[in-house]
Biopython code that builds the backbone (N, CA, C, O; Angstrom):
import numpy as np
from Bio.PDB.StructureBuilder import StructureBuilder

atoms = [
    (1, "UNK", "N", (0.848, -1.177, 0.000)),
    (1, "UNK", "CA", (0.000, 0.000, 0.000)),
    (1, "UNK", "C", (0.893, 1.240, 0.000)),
    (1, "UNK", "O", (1.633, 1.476, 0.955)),
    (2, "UNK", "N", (0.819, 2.071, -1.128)),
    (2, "UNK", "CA", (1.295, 3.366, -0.981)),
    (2, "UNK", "C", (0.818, 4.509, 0.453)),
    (2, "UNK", "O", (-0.211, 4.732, 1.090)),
    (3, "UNK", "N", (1.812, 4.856, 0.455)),
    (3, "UNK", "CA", (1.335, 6.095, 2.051)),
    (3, "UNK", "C", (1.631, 7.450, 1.192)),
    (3, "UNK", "O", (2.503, 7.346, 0.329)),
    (4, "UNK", "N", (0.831, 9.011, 1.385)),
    (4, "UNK", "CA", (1.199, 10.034, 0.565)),
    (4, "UNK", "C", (2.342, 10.849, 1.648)),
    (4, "UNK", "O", (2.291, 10.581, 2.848)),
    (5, "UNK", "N", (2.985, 11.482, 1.314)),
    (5, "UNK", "CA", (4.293, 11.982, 2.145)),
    (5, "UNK", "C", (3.050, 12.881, 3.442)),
    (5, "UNK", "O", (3.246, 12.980, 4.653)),
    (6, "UNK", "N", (1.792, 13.429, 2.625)),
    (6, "UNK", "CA", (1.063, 13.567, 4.057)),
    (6, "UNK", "C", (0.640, 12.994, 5.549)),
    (6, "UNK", "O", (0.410, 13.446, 6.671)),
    (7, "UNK", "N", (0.675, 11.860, 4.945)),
    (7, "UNK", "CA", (0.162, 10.772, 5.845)),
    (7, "UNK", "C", (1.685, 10.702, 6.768)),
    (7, "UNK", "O", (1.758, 10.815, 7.991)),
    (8, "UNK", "N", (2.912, 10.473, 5.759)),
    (8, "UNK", "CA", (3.850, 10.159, 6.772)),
    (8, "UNK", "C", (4.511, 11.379, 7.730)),
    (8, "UNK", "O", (5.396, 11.220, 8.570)),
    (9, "UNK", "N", (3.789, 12.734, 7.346)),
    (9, "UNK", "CA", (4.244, 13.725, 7.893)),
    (9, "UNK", "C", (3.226, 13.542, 9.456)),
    (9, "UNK", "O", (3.825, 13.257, 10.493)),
    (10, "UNK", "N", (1.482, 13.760, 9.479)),
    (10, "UNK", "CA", (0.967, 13.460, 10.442)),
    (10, "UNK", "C", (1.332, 12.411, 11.283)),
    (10, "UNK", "O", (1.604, 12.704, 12.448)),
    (11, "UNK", "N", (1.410, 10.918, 10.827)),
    (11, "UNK", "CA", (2.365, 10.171, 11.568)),
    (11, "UNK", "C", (3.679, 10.558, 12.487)),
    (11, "UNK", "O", (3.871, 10.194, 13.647)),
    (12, "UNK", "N", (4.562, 11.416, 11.649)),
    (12, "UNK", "CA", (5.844, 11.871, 12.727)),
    (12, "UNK", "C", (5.202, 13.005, 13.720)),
    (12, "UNK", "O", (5.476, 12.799, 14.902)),
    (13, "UNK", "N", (4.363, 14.218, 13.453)),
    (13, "UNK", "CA", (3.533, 15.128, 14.028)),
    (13, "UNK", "C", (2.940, 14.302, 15.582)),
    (13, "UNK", "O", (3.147, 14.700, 16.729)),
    (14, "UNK", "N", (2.067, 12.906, 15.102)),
    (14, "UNK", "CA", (1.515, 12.532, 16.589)),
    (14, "UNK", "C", (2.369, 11.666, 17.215)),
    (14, "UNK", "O", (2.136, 11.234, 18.344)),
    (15, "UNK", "N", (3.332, 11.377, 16.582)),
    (15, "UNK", "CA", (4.721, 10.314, 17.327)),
    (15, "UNK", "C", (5.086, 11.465, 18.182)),
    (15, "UNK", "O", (5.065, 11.336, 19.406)),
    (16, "UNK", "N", (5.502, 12.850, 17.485)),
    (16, "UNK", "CA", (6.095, 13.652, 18.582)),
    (16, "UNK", "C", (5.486, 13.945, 19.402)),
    (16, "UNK", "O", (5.916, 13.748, 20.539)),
    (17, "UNK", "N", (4.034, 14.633, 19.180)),
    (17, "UNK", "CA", (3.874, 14.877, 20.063)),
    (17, "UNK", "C", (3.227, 14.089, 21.654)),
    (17, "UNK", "O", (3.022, 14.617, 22.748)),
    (18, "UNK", "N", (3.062, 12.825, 21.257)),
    (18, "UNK", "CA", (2.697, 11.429, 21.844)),
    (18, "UNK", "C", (3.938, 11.357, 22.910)),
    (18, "UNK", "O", (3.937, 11.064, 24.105)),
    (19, "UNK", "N", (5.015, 11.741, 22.012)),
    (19, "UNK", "CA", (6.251, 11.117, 23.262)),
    (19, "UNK", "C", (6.259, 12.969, 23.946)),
    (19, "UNK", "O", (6.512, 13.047, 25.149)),
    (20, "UNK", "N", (6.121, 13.677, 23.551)),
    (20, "UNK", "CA", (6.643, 15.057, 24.815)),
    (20, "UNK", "C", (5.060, 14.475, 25.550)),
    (20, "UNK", "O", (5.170, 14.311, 26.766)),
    (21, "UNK", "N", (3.904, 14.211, 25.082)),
    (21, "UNK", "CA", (2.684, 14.533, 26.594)),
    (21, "UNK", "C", (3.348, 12.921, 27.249)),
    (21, "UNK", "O", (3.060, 12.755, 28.434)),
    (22, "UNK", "N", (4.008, 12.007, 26.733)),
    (22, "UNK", "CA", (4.175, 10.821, 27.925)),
    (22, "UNK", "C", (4.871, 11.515, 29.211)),
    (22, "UNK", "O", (4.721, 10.801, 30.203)),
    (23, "UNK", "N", (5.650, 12.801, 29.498)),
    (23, "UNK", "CA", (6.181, 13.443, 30.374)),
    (23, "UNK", "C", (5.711, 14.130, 31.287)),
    (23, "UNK", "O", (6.221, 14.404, 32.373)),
    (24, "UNK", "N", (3.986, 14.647, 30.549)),
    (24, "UNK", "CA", (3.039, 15.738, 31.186)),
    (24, "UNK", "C", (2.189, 14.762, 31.712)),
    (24, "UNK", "O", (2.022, 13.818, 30.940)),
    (25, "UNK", "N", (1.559, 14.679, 32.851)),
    (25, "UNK", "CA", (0.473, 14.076, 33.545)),
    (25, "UNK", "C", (-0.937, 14.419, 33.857)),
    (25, "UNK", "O", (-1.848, 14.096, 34.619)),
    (26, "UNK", "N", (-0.543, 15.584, 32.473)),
    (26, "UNK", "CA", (-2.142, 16.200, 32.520)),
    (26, "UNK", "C", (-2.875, 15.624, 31.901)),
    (26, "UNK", "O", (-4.017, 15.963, 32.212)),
    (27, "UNK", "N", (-2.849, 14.484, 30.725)),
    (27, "UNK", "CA", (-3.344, 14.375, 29.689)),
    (27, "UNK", "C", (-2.815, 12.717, 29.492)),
    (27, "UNK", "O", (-1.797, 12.196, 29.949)),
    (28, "UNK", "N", (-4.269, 11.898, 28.347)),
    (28, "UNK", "CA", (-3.112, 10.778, 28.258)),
    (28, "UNK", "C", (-2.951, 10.146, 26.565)),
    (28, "UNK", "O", (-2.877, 9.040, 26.030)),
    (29, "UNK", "N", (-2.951, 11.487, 26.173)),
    (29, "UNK", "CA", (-2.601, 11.198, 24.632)),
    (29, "UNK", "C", (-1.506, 10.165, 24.271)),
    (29, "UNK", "O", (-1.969, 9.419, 23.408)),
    (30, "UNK", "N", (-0.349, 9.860, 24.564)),
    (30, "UNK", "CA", (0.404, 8.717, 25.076)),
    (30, "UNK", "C", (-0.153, 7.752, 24.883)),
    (30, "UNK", "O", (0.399, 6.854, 24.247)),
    (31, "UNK", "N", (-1.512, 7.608, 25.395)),
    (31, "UNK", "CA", (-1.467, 6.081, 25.996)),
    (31, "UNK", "C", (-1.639, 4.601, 24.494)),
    (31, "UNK", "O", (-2.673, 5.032, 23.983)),
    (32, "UNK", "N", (-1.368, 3.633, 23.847)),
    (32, "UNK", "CA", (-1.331, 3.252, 22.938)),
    (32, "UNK", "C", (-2.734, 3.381, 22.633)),
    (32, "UNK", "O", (-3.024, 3.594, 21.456)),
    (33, "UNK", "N", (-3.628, 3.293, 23.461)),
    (33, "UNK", "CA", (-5.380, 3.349, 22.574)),
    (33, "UNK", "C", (-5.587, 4.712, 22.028)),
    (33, "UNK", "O", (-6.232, 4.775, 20.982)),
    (34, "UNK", "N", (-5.179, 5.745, 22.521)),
    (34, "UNK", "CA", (-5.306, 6.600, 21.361)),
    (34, "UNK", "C", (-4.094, 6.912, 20.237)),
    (34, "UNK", "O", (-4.139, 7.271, 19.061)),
    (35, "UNK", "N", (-3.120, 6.642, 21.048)),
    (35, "UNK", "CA", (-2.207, 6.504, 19.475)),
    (35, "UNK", "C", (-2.603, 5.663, 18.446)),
    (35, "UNK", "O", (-2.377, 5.951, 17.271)),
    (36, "UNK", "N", (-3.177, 4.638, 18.786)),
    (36, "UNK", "CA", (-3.399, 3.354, 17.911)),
    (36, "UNK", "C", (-4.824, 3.870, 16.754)),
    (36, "UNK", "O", (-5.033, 3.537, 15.588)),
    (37, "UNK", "N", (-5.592, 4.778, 17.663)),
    (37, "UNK", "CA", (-6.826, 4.999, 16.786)),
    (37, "UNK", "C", (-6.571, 6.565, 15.864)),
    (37, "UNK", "O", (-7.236, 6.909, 14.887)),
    (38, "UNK", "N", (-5.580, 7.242, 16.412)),
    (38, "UNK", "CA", (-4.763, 8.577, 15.954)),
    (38, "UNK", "C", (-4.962, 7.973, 14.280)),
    (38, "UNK", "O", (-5.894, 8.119, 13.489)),
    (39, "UNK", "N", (-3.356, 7.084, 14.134)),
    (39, "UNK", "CA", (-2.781, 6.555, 13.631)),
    (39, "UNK", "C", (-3.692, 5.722, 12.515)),
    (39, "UNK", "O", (-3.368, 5.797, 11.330)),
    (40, "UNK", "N", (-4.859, 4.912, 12.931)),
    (40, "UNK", "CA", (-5.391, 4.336, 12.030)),
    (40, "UNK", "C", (-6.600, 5.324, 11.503)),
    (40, "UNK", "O", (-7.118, 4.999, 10.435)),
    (41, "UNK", "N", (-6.908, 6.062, 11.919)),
    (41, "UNK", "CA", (-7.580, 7.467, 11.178)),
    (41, "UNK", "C", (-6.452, 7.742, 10.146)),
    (41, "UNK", "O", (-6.638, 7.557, 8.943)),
    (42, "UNK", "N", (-5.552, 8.086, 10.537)),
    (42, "UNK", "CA", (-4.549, 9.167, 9.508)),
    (42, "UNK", "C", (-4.230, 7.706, 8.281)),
    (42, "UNK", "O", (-4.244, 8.091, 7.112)),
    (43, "UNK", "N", (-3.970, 6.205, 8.459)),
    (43, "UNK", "CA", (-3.798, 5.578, 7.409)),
    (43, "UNK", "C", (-4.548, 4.973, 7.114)),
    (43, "UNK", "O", (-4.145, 3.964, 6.535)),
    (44, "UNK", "N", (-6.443, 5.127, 7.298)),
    (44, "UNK", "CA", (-7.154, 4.390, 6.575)),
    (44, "UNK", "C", (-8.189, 3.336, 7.254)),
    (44, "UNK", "O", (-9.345, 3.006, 6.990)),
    (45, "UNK", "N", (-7.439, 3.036, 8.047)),
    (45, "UNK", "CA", (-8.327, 2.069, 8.593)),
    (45, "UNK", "C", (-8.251, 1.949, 10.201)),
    (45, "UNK", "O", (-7.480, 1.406, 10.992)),
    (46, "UNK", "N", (-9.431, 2.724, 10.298)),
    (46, "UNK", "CA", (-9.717, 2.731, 12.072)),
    (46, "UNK", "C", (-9.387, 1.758, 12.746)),
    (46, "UNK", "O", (-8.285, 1.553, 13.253)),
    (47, "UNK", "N", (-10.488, 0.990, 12.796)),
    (47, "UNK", "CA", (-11.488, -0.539, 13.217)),
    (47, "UNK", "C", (-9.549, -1.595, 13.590)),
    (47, "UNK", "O", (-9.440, -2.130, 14.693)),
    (48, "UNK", "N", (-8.576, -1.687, 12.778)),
    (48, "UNK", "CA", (-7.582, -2.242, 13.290)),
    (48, "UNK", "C", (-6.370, -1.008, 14.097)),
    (48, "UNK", "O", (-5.540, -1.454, 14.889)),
    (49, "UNK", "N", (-6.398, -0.027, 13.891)),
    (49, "UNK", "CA", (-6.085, 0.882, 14.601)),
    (49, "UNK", "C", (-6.203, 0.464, 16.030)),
    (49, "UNK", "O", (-5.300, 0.024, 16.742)),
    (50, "UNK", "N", (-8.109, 0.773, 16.504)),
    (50, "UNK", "CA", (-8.565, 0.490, 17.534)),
    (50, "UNK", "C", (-8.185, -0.852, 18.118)),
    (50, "UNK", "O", (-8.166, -0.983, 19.342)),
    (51, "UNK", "N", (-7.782, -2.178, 17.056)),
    (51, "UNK", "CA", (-7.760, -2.823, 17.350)),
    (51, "UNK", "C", (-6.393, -3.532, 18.264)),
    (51, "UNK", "O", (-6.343, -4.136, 19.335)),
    (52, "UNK", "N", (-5.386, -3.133, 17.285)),
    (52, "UNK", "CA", (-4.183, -2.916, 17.721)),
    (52, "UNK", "C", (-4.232, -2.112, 19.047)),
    (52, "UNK", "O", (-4.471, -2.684, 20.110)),
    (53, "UNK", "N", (-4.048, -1.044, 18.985)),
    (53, "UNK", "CA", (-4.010, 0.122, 20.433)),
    (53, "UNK", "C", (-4.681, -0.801, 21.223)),
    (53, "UNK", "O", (-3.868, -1.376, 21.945)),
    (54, "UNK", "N", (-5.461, -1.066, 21.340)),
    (54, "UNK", "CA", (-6.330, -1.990, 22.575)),
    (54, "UNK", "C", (-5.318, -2.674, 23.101)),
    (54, "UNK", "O", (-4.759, -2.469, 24.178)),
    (55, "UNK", "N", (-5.002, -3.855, 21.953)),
    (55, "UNK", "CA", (-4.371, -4.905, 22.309)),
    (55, "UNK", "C", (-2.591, -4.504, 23.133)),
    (55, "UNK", "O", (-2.098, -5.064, 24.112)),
    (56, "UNK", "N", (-2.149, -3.664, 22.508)),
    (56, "UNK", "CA", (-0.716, -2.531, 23.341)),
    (56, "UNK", "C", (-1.488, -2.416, 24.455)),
    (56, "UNK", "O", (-1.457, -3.401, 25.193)),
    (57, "UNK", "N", (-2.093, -1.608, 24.757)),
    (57, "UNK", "CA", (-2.748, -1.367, 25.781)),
    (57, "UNK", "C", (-3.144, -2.063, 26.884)),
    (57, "UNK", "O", (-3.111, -1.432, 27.940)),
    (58, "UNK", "N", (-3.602, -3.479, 26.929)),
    (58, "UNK", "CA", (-3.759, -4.175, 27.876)),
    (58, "UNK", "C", (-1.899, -5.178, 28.155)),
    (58, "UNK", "O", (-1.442, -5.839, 29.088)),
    (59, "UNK", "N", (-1.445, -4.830, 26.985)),
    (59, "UNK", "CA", (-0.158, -5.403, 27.177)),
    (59, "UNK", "C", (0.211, -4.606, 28.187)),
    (59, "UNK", "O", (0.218, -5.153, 29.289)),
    (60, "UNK", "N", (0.581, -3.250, 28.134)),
    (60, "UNK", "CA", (1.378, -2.052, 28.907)),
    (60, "UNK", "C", (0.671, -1.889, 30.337)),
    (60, "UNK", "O", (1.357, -1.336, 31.197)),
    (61, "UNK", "N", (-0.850, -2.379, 30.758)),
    (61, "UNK", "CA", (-1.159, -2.007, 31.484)),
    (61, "UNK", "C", (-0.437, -1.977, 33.105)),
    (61, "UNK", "O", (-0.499, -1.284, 34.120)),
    (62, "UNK", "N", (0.406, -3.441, 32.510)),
    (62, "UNK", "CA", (1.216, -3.530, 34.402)),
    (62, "UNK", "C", (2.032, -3.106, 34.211)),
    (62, "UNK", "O", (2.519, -3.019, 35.339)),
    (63, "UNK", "N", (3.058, -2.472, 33.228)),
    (63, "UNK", "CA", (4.261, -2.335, 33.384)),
    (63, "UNK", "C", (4.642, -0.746, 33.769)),
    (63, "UNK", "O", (4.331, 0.329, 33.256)),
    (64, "UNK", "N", (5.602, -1.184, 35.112)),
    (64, "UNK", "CA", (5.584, 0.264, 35.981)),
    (64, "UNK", "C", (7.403, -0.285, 35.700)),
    (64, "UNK", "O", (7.944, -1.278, 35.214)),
    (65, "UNK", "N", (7.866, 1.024, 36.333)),
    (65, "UNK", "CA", (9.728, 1.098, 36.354)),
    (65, "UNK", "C", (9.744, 0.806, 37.751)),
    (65, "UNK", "O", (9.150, 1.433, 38.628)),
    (66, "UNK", "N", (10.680, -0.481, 37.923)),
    (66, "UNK", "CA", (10.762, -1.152, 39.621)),
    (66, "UNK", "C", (12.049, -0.616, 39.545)),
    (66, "UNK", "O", (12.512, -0.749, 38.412)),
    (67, "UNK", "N", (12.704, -0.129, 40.231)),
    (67, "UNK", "CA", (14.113, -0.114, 40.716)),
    (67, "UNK", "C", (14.785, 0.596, 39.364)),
    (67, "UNK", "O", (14.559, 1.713, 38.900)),
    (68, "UNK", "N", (15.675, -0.430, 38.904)),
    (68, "UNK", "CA", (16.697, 0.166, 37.675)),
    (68, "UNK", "C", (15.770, -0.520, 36.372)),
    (68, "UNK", "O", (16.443, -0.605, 35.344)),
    (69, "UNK", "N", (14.882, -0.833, 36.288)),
    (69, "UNK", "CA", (14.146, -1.600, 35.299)),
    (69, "UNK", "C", (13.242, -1.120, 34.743)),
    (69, "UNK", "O", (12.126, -1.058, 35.260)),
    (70, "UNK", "N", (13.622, -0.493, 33.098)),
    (70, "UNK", "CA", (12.537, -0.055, 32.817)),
    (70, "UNK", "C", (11.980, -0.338, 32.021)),
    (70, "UNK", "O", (12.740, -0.840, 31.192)),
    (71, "UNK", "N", (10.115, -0.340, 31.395)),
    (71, "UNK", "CA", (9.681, -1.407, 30.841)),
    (71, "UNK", "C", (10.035, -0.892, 29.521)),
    (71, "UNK", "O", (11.000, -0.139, 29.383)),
    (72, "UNK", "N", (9.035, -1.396, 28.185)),
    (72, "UNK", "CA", (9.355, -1.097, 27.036)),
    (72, "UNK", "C", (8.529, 0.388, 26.786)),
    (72, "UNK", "O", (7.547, 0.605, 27.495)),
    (73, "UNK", "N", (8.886, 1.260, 25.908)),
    (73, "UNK", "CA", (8.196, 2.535, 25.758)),
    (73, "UNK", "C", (6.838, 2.253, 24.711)),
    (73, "UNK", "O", (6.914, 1.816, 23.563)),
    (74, "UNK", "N", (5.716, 2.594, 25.372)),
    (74, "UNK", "CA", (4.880, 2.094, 25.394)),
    (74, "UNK", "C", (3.983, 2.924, 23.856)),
    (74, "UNK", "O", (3.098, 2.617, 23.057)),
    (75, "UNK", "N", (4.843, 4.029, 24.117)),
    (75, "UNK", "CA", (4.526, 5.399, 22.861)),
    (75, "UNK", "C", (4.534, 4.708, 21.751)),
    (75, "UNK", "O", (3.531, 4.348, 21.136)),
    (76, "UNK", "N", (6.490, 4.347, 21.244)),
    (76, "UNK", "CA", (6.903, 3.773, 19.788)),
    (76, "UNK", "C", (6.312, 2.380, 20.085)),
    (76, "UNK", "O", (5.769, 1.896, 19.091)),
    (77, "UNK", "N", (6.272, 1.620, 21.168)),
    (77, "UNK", "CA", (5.582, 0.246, 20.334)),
    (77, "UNK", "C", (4.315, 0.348, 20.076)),
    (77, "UNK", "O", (4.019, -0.167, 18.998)),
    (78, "UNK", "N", (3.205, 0.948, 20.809)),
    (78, "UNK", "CA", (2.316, 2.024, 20.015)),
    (78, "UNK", "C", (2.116, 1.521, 18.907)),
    (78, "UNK", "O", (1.505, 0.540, 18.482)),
    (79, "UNK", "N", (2.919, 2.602, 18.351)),
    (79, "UNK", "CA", (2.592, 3.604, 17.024)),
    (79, "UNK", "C", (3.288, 2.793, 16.444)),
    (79, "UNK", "O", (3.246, 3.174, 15.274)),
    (80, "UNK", "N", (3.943, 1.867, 16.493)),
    (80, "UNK", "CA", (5.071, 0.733, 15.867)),
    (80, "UNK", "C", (4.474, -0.561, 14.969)),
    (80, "UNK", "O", (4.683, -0.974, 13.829)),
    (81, "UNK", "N", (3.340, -1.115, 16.457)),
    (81, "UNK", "CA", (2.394, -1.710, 16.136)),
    (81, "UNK", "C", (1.597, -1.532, 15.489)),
    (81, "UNK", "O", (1.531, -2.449, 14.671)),
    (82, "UNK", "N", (0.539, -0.499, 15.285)),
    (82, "UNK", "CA", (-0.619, 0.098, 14.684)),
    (82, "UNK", "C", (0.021, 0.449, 13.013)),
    (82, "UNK", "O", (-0.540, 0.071, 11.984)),
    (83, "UNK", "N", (1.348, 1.276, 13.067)),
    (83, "UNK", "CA", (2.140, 1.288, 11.583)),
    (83, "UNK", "C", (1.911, -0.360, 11.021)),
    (83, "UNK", "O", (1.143, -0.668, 10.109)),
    (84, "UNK", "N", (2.458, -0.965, 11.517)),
    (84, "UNK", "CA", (2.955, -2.460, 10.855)),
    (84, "UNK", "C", (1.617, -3.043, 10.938)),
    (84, "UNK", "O", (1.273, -3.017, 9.756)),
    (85, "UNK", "N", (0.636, -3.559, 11.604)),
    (85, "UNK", "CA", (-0.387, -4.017, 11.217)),
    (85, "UNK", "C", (-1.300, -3.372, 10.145)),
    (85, "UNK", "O", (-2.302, -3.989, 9.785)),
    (86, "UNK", "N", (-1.051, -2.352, 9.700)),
    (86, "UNK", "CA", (-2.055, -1.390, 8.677)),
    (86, "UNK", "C", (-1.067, -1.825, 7.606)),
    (86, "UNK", "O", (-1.340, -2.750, 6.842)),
    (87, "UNK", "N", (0.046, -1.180, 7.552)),
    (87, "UNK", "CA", (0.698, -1.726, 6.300)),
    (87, "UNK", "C", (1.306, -3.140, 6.120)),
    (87, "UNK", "O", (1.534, -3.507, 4.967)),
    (88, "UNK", "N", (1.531, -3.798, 6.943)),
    (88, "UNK", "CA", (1.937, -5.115, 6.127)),
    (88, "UNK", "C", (0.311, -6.253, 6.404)),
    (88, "UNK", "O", (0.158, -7.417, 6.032)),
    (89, "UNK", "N", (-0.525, -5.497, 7.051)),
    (89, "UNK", "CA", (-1.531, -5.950, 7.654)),
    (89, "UNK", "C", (-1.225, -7.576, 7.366)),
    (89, "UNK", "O", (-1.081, -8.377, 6.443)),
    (90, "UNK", "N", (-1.236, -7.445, 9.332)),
    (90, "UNK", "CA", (-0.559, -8.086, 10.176)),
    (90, "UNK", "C", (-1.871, -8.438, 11.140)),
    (90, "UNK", "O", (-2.739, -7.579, 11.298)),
    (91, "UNK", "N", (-1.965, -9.647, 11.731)),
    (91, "UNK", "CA", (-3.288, -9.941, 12.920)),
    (91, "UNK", "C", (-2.621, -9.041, 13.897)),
    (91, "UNK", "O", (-1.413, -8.807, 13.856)),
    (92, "UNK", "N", (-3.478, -8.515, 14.820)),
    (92, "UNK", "CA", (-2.624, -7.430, 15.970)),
    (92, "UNK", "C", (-2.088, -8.286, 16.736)),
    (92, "UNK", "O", (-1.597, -7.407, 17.446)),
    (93, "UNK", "N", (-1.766, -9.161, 17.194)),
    (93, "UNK", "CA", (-1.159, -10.088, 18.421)),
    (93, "UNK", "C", (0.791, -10.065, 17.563)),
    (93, "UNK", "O", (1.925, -9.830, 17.981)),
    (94, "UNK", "N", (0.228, -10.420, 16.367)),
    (94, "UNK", "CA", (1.659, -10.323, 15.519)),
    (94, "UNK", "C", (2.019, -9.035, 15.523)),
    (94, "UNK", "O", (2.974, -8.824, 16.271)),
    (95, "UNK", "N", (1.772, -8.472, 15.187)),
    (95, "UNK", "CA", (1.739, -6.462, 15.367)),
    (95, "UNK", "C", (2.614, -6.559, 16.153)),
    (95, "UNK", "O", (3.844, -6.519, 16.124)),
    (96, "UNK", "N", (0.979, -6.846, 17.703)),
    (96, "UNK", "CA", (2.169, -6.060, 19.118)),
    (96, "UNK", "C", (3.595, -6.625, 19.160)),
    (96, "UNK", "O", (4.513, -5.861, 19.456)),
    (97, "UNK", "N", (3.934, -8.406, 18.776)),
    (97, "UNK", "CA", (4.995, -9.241, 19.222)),
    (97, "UNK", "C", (6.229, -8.646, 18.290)),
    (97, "UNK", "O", (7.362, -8.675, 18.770)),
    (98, "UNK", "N", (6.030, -8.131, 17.018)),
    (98, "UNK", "CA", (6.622, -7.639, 15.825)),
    (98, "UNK", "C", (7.280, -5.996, 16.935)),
    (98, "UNK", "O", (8.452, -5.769, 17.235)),
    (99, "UNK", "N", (6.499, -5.458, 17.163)),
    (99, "UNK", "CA", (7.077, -4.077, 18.087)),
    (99, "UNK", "C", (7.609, -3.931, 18.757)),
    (99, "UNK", "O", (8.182, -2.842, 18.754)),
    (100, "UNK", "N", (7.895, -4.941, 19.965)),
    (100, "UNK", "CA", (8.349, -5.280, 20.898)),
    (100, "UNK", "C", (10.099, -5.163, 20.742)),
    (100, "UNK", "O", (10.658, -5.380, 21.817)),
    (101, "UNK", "N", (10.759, -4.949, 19.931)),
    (101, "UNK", "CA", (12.237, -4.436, 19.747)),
    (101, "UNK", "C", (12.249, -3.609, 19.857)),
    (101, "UNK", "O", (13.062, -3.061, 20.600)),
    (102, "UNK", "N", (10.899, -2.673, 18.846)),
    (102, "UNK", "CA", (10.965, -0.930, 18.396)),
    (102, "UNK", "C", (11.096, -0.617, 19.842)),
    (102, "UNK", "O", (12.120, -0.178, 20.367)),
    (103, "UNK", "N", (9.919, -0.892, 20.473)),
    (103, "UNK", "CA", (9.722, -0.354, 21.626)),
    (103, "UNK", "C", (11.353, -0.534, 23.128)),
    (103, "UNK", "O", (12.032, 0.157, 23.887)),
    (104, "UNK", "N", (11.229, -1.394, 22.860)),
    (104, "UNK", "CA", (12.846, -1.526, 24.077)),
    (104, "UNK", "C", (13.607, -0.996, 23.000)),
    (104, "UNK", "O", (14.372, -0.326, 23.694)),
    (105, "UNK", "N", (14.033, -0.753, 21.683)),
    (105, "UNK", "CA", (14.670, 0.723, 21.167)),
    (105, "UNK", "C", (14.878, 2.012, 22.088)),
    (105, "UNK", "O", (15.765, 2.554, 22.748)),
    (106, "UNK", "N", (13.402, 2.199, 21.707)),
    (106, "UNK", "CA", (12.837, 3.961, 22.153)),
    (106, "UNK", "C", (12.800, 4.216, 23.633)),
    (106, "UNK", "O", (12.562, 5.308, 24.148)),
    (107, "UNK", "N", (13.018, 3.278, 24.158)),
    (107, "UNK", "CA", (13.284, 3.335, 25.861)),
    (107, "UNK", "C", (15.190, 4.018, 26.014)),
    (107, "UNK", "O", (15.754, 5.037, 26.412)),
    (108, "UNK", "N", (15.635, 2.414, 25.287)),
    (108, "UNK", "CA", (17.239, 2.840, 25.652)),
    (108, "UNK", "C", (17.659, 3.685, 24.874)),
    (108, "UNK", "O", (18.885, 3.751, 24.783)),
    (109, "UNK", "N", (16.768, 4.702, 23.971)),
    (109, "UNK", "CA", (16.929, 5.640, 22.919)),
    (109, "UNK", "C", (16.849, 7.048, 23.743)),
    (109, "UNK", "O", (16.952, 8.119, 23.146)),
]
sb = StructureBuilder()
sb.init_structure("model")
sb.init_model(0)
sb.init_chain("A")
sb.init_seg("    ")
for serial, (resi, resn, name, xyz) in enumerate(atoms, 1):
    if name == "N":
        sb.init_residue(resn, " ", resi, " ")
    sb.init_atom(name, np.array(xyz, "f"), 0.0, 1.0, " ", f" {name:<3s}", serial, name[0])
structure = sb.get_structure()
């Protein structure tokens, strides 16, 4: 599937600004269910958007920073997941398991 350089511009637009509000605690734009449905608005197809983000989402739900341990960044596997299941459309369980590098990336990044 072709993407128009628009699409990949909004994409970097809610990546950024997804990772500065993960810092602010006012708000939880961050959290993968709305990145996930952001994201599948801007490429087409909601319904796995939603579907994906969900599924991040109940993944991320326990993971807190214990001590020196911190979990995976919950932003890029996100938006990592929801990317790769729309375009290589992917079942979301493969998605989230497929992200799971990006994401421990964007942590030690």
């Amino acid at each position: 599937m072709e993407y128009s350089a628009l699409q990949v511009i909004l994409v970097f637009i809610v990546t950024f600004i997804a990772a500065i509000d993960q810092f602010s605690f006012l708000e939880s734009l961050y959290q993968p269910l709305v990145t996930g449905m952001v994201i599948g608005l801007i490429l087409g197809d909601l319904q796995t958007g939603l579907i994906v983000g969900g599924t991040y989402q109940l993944m991320t739900i326990g993971n807190m920073p214990i001590g020196g341990a911190q979990p995976p960044n919950a932003v890029v596997g996100g938006i990592m997941a929801t990317v790769l299941a729309i375009s290589l459309h992917l079942e979301p369980n493969i998605a989230v398991a497929t992200a799971i590098p990006f994401s421990l990336l964007g942590q030690y990044g």
